[in-house]
C-alpha beads as a LAMMPS data file, in Angstrom:
LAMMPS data file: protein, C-alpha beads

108 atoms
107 bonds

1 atom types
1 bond types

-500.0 500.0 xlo xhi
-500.0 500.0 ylo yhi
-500.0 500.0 zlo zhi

Masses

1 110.0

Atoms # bond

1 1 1 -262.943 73.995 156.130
2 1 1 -265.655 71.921 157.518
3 1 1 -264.972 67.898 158.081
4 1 1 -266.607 65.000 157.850
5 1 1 -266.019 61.902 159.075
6 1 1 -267.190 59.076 156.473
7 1 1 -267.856 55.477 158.772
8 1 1 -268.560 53.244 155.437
9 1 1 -266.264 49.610 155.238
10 1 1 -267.281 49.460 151.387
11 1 1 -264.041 50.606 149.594
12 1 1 -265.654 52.006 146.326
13 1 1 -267.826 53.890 148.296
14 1 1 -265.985 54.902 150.467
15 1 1 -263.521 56.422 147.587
16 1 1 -266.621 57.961 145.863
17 1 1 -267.893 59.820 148.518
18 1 1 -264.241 60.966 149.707
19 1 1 -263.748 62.193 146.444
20 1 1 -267.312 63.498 145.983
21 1 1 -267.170 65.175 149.481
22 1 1 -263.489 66.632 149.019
23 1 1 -264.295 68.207 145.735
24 1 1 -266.826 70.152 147.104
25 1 1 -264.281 71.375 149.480
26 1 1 -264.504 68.901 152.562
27 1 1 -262.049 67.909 154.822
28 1 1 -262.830 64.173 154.938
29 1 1 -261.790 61.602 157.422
30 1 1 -262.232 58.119 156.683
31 1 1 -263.270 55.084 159.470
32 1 1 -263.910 51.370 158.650
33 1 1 -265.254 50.155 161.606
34 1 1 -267.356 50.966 165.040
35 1 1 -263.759 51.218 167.192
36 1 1 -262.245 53.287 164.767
37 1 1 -264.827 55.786 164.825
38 1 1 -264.755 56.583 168.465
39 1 1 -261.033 56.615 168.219
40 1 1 -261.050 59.042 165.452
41 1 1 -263.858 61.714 166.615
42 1 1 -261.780 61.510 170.424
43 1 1 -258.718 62.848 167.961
44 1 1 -260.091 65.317 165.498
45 1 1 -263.855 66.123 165.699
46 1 1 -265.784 66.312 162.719
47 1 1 -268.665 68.964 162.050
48 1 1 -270.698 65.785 160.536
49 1 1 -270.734 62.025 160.677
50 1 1 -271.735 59.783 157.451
51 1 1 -272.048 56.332 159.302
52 1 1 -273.417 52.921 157.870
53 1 1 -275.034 50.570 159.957
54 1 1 -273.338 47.179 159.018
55 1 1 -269.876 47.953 159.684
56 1 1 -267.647 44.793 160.559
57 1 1 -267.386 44.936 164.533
58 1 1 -269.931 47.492 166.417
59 1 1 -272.786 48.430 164.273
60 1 1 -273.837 51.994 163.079
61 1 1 -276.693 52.219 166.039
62 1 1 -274.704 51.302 168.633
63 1 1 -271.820 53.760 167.221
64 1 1 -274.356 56.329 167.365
65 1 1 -275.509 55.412 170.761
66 1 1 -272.245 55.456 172.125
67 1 1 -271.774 59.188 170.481
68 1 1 -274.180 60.548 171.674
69 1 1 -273.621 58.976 175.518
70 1 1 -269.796 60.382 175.516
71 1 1 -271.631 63.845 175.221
72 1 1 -271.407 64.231 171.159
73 1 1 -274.814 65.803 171.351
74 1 1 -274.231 68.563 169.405
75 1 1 -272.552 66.606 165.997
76 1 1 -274.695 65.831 163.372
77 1 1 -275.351 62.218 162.261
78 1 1 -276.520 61.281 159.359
79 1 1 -277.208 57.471 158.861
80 1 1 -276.554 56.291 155.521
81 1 1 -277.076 52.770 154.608
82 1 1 -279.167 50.076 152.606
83 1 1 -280.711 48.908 155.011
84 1 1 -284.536 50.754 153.952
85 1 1 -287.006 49.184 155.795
86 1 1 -289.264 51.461 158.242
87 1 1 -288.445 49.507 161.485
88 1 1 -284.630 50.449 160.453
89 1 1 -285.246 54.218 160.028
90 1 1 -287.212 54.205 163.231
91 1 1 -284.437 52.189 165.215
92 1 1 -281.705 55.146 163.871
93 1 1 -283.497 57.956 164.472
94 1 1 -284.186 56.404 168.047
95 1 1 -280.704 56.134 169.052
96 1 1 -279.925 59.626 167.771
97 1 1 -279.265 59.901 164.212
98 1 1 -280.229 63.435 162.767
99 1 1 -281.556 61.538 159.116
100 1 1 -281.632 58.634 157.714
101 1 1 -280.377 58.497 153.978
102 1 1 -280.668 54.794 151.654
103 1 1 -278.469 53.465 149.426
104 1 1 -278.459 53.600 146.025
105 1 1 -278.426 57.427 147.176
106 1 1 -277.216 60.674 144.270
107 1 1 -274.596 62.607 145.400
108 1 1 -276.052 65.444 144.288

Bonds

1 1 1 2
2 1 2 3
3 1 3 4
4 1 4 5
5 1 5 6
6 1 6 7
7 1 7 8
8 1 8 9
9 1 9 10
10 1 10 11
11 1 11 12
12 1 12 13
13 1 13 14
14 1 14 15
15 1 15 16
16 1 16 17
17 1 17 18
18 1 18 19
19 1 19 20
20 1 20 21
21 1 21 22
22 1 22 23
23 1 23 24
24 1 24 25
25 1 25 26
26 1 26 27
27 1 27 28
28 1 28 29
29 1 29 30
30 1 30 31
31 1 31 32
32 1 32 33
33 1 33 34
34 1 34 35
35 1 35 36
36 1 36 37
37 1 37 38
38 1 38 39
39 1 39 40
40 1 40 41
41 1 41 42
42 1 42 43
43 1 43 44
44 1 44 45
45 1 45 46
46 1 46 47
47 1 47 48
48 1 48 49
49 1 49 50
50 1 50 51
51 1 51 52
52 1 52 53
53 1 53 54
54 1 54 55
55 1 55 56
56 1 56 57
57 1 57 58
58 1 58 59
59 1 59 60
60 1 60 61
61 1 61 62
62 1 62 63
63 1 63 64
64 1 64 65
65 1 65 66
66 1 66 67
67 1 67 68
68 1 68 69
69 1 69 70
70 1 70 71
71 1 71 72
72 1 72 73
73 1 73 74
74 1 74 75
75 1 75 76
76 1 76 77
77 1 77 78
78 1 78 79
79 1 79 80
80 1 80 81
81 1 81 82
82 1 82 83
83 1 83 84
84 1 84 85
85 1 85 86
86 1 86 87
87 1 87 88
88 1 88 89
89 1 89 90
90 1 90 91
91 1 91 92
92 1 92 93
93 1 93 94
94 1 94 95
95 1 95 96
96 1 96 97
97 1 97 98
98 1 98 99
99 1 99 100
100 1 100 101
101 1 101 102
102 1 102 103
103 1 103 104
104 1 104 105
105 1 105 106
106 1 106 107
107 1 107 108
């Protein structure tokens, strides 16, 4: 079973996407904040990362940074957040993000 780890500190998204993801037969981890997420991934490695940007202590670029220094090359991260303006895209994708997905987003 393939697992994600889901990096989102908005609750009812958070359960939507769990549920969403674990339906279609994910394993899904859940992490609230920057700290958590290295934590976690040290612990159980996921085969993807869903990670916000505003997240309430490190945000999602430096998270992503940071993953990709401790030699998480190989992990996919997707960034998915409302922040949609171009500079933001460009400023993910820079510090190693695979995509770049907005909110409102359809799960399909």
């Amino acid at each position: 079973m393939k697992h994600i780890l889901v990096v989102e500190d908005e609750p009812e998204i958070t359960h939507f996407l769990k549920r969403g993801l674990t339906y279609k037969g994910f394993e899904v981890t859940i992490a609230s904040s920057g700290e958590q997420v290295l934590h976690t991934i040290q612990q159980h490695p996921p085969d993807l990362v869903l990670l916000d940007i505003r997240l309430p202590d490190i945000d999602g670029y430096e998270v992503c940074r940071r993953l990709r220094a401790s030699g998480h090359t190989d992990t996919p991260v997707l960034m998915l957040t409302a922040k949609d303006e171009v500079v933001d895209k460009i400023t993910g994708l820079d510090c190693g993000a695979d995509d770049y997905i907005t909110k409102p987003f359809a799960f399909e």
